[in-house]
N, C-alpha and C positions, 0 to 999 in steps of 0.2 A: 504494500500500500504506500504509496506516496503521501509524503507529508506535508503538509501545510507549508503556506510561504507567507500566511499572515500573520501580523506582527501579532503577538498577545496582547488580550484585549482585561485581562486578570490583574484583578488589584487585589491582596492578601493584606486586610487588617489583623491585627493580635489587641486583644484587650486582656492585662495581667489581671490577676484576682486580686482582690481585697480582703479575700477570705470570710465571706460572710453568706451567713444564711440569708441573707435578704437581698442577693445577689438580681439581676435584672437587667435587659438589654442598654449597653451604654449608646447616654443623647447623645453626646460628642460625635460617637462615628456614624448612627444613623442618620448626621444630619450630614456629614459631607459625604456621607455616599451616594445621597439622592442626585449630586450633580452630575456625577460619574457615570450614575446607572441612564440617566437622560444620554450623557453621550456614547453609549452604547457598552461601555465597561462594565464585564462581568464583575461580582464581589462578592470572595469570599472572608466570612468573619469567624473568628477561633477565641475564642472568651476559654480562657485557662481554669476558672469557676464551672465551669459545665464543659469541660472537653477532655476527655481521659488522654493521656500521652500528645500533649499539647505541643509538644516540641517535636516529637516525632512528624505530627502531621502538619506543624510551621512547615518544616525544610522539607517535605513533600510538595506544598501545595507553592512555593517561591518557585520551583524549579520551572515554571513557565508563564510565570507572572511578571508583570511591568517593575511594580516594587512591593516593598514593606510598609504599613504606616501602623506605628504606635501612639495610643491613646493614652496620657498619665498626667498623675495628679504627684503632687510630691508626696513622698514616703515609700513604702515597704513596696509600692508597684515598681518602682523602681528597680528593683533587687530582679526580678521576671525580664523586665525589660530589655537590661542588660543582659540575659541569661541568653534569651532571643535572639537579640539582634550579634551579641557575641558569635552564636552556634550559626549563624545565616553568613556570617563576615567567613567564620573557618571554612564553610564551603564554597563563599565563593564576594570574595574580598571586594569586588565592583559592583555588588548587588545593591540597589541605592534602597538605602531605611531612611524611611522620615518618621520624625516624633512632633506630635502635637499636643495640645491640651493644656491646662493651668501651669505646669511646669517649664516648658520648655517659651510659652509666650512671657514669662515671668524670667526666665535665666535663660536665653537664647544662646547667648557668647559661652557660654559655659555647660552646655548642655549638648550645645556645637562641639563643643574641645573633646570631646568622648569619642573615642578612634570607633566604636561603633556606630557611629551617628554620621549620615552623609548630608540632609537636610532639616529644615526647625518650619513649621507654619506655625505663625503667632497668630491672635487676636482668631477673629472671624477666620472660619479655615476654609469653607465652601467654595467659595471663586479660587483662594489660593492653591488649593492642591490639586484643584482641578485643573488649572493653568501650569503647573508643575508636573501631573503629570505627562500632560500633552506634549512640554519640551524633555520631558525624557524618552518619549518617545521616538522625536524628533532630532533628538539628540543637539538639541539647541541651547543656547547661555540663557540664563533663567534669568538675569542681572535686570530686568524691566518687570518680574513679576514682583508686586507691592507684598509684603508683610509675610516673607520667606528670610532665612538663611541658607546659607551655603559654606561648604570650602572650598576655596580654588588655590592650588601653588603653595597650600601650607597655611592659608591666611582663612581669617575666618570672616564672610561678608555677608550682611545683613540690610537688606531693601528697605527702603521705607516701607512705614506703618501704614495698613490697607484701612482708609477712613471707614469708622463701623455701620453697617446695614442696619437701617429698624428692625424689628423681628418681623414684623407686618411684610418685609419685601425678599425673607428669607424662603427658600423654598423648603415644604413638610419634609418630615424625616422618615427615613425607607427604613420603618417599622417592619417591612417585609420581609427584613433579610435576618429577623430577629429569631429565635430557636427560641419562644414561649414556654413551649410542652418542657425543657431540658429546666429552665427557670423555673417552673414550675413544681417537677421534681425536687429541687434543691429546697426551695425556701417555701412549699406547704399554700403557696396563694400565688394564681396569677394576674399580676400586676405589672404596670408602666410608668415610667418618668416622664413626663412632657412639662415643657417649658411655653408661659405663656407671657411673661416679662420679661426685660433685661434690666438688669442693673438697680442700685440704690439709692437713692436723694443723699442720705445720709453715710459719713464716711470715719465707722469707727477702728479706734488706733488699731486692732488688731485685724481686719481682713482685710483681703486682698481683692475685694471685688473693684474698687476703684482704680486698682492697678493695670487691673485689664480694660476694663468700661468705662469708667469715669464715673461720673456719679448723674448722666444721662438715663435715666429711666423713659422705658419704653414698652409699648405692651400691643399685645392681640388687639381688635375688638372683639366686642362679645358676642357677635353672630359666629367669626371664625373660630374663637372657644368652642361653641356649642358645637357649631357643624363636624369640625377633628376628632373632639374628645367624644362624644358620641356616636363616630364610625369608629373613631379605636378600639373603644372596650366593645361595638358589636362584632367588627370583623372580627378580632382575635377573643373574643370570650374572654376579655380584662375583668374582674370583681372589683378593683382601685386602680386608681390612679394619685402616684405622687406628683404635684404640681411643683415644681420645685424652683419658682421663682425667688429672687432674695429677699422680695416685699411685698406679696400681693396684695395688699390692700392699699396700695399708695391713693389708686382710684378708688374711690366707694362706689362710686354708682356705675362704675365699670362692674364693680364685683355684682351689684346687686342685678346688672343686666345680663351676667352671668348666669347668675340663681335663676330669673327668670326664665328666660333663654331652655333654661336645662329640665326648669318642670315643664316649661311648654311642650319639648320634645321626649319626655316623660323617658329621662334617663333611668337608669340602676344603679350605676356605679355608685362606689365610694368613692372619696378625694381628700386629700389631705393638703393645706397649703402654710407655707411659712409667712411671717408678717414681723413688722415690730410691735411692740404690746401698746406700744403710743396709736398707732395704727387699727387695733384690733379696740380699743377702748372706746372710738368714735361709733360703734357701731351700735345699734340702737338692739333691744330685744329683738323687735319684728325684723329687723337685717338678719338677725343670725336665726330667726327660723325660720327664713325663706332660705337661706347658705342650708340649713339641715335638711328640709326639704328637696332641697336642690341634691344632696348625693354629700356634704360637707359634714366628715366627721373628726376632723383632731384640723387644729391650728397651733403650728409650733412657732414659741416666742422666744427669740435671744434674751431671754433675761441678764443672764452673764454673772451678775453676781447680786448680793443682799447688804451689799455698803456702797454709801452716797462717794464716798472718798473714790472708792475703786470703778464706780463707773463715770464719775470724771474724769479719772485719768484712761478710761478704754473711750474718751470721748462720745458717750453716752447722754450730754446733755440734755437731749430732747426726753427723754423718761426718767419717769418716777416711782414711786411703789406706789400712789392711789391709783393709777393706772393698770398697775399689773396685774393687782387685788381684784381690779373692776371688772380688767378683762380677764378673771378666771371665772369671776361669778355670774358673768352675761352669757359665756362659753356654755359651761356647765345649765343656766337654765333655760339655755336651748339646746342643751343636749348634744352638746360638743366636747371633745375630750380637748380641753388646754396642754399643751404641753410643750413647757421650758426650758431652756436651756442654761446650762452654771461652765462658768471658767473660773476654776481655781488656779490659785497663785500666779495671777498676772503680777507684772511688776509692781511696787507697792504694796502689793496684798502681806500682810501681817497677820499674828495669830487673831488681834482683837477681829481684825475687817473680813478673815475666814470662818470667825466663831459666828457674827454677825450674819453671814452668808448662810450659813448650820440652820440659826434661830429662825430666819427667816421662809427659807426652804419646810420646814417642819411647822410651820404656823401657817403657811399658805394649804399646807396638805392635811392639816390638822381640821381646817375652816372650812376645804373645798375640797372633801373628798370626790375623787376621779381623777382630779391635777397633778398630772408628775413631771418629774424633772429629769433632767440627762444630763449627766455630770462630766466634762473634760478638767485635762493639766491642761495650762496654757502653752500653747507652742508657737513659737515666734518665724511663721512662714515668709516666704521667698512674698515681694510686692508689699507687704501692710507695712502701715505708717510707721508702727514702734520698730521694725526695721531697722529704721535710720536711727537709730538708738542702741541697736546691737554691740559696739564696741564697749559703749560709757557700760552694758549691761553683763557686762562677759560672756556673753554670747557668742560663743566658736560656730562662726557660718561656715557651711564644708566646704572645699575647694575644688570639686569637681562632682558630676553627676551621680557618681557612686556614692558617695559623700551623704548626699540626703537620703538615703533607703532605710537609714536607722532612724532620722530627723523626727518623729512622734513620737506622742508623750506617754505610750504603750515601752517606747523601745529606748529611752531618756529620762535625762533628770537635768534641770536647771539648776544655771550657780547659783539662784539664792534656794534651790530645793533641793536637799541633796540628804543624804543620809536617813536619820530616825526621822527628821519632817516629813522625809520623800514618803516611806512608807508608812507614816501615820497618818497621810494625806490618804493615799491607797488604803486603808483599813476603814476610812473615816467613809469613802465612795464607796465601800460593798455594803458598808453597815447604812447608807443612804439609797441602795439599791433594795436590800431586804427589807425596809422601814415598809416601804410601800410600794404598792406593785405598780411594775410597770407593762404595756400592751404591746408586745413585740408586733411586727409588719405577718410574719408567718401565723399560723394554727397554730395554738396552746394547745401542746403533746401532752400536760402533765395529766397524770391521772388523778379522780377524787381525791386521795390519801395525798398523794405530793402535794397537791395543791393546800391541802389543810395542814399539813404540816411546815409546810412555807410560810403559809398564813400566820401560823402562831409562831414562828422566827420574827415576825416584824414584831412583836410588843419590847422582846426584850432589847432589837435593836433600836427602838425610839428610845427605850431609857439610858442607853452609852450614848445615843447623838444626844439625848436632856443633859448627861450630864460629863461631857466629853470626856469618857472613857472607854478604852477599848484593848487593856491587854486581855490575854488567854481569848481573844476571838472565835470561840466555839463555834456561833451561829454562822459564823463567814464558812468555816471547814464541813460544819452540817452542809448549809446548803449547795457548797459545792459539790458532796458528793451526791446529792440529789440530782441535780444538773449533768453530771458525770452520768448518773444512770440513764436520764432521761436523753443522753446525746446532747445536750444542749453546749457543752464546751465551748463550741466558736460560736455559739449565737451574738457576740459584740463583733462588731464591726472593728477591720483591722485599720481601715481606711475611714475615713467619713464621707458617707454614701451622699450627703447631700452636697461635698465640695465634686465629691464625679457629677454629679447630676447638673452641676453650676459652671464646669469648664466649659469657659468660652465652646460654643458649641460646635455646631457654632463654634469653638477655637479648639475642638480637640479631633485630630486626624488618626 
């Protein structure tokens, strides 16, 4: 049989795992794949989370493909990434790999310098990688495509920045190419990400949303909300959908044409969207139970922390705690599950302004039962403001792309947290984890007895967070092995699923 003389038309994405049960097709690449599949390019997608011997069938499926493109966020993806594109370079050293996503549009120069890395798309990646891959095929100088890197002769070059698209003029993301049933298996519910904003008005010290977007917010309107999200979850039999804007509620009566929009076309689904609590406090009862009626059941709020001190210094002026209060008990009596977020030991934070945070935390869940919280260590990423403050902070930034695969507060300790802090920090989050339950993304596996004997673990963990003590941690060791039986071990996220969900998506290749 005679073979082919046309060129391959094969483009091989790799998305590394995050290792989590709540694992789900990443936006990043379905959004720039749709431009590719328009110009006739096959796409094949390998997500290491749901692909048994994921390296073996990378270096299979390259061997007649255009290029590589990987998707990543900083942290432990990184560690994959490089496993990847290392095993693809040994076979065949001119194979071009490009990296996109939150990482690499944040440290290009540097992300570049990594001998397994041939190109970077920053920012908005859909035109760009599209127009990259055409001159690779072409075998043309890429030096006029906007908001790429490159290296040529040794040197490492970088285009100007590709001015950002409304989302309104992005085109949908090829959902299509997404392996459901495989997600589904792993994490107990099938469910989708969809993005229906960009960006934040407000620009606190610690993310990096304005590093990539600016602090230009932009959004759907609410007929093309309803029309997408409503063929999404019917083509693919979705039960939720995470909405994983950085604000949605910037517009009210955006949202509220949303709600209506969605019982007019008498959706199903569930939806979950994040907000700030300043944001979500504007909303009136009857807002939030036409949002419930609409398919709206948990709104997650950056709280961040329970001292006035500490969310000045994360630049948190705009909120207060009568706001947070208001919006847990507006949530709640429509029937919405609130749920908060805590950053401990940002810079500043002290035992008083952590104790503070404790009190806090435990008096909002004491008042509002349903209300919980999600607790992180502060980690001081690539783009955010306090950044520029790393030296004065002792903060050893890595020197190379490998450098950040340990950078999270799973796989770290900060100079001002380090020793008996560090772990009585960690004892203080399991014993805030047992206190009250929390509603995983997946089906609750436990059975009756597990579940009641979890339940009666939380009385005695609210009396060490009452009265900050926690040697001989019994209940932490009990419920582990509970968890242990139940397989729940990696139910925490290695990664944080809603920074994958938030890379530039749009800027991740």
């Amino acid at each position: 049989m005679q073979r082919s003389t046309q060129p391959s038309k094969k483009i091989v994405f790799f998305f590394p795992s995050f290792a989590s049960s709540e694992a789900t097709a990443p936006l990043g690449i379905l959004a720039v794949a749709t431009p590719l599949i328009r110009a006739g390019y096959q796409i094949v997608l390998i997500d290491s989370t749901i692909t048994p011997n994921y390296k073996k069938r990378v270096l299979e499926e390259v061997r007649d493909a255009v290029c590589l493109g990987i998707s990543l966020v900083t942290g432990p993806m990184i560690r994959e990434t490089v496993e990847i594109a290392t095993a693809v370079k040994e076979w065949n050293p001119d194979f071009p790999i490009i990296l996109g996503g939150w990482h690499p549009s944040l440290l290009p120069d540097q992300t570049l310098q990594a001998a397994c890395v041939d190109y970077v798309v920053r920012g908005q990646g859909e035109d760009a990688l599209l127009e990259l891959v055409q001159h690779l095929q072409t075998r043309s100088a890429p030096d006029l495509i906007p908001g790429i890197g490159f290296k040529r002769g040794g040197k490492l070059i970088l285009t100007p920045e590709r001015p950002l698209r409304p989302l309104v003029d992005m085109p949908p993301k090829a959902y299509q190419i997404a392996d459901f049933d495989a997600y589904e298996r792993g994490c107990g519910k099938r469910w989708a990400m969809y993005t229906s904003s960009l960006a934040c008005p407000f620009n606190c010290s610690y993310c990096t949303n304005a590093g990539v977007y600016g602090r230009k917010w932009n959004a759907l309107p609410p007929e093309q909300f309803v029309e997408e999200t409503v063929d999404l979850t019917r083509r693919y039999q979705l039960e939720m959908l995470w909405v994983v804007d950085d604000n949605f509620m910037v517009d009210l009566d955006r949202a509220r044409g949303i709600a209506e929009g969605l019982v007019r076309a008498g959706s199903q689904f569930k939806w979950s969207v994040q907000a700030t609590s300043n944001m979500v406090a504007r909303l009136t009862h009857e807002d939030l139970k036409l949002l419930r009626r609409a398919g709206l059941h948990q709104i997650c709020q950056g709280v961040d922390s329970g001292s006035t001190k500490v969310l000045q210094l994360m630049g948190k002026t705009f909120q207060d705690f009568d706001q947070i209060y208001e919006s847990a008990a507006r949530c709640l009596s429509a029937d919405i599950r609130p749920s908060f977020n805590i950053i401990f030991a940002f810079p500043g934070e002290g035992r008083k302004e952590r104790r503070e945070t404790i009190d806090f935390m435990m008096d909002v869940c004491r008042r509002f039962p349903g209300a919980e919280f999600w607790t992180n260590i502060f980690t001081p990423y690539p783009g955010a403001p306090i950044m520029q403050r790393a030296q004065e902070l002792g903060i050893e930034v890595p020197k190379t792309l490998e450098g950040w695969a340990d950078f999270f507060p799973r796989y770290t300790t900060l100079p001002w947290l380090k020793g008996k802090d560090h772990t009585r920090l960690q004892v203080t989050r399991d014993y805030l984890r047992i206190a009250f339950d929390r509603i995983p993304i997946g089906s609750d596996t436990r059975d009756p007895i597990t579940r009641i004997v979890q339940k009666s673990l939380s009385l005695p963990a609210r009396w060490r967070l009452d009265h900050d003590t926690y040697k001989f941690p019994v209940e932490i060791w009990l419920n582990n092995k509970l968890n242990e039986r139940l397989g729940l071990a990696r139910s925490k996220p290695a990664v944080d699923a809603k920074r994958l969900a938030t890379t530039p998506a749009e800027a991740a290749c």
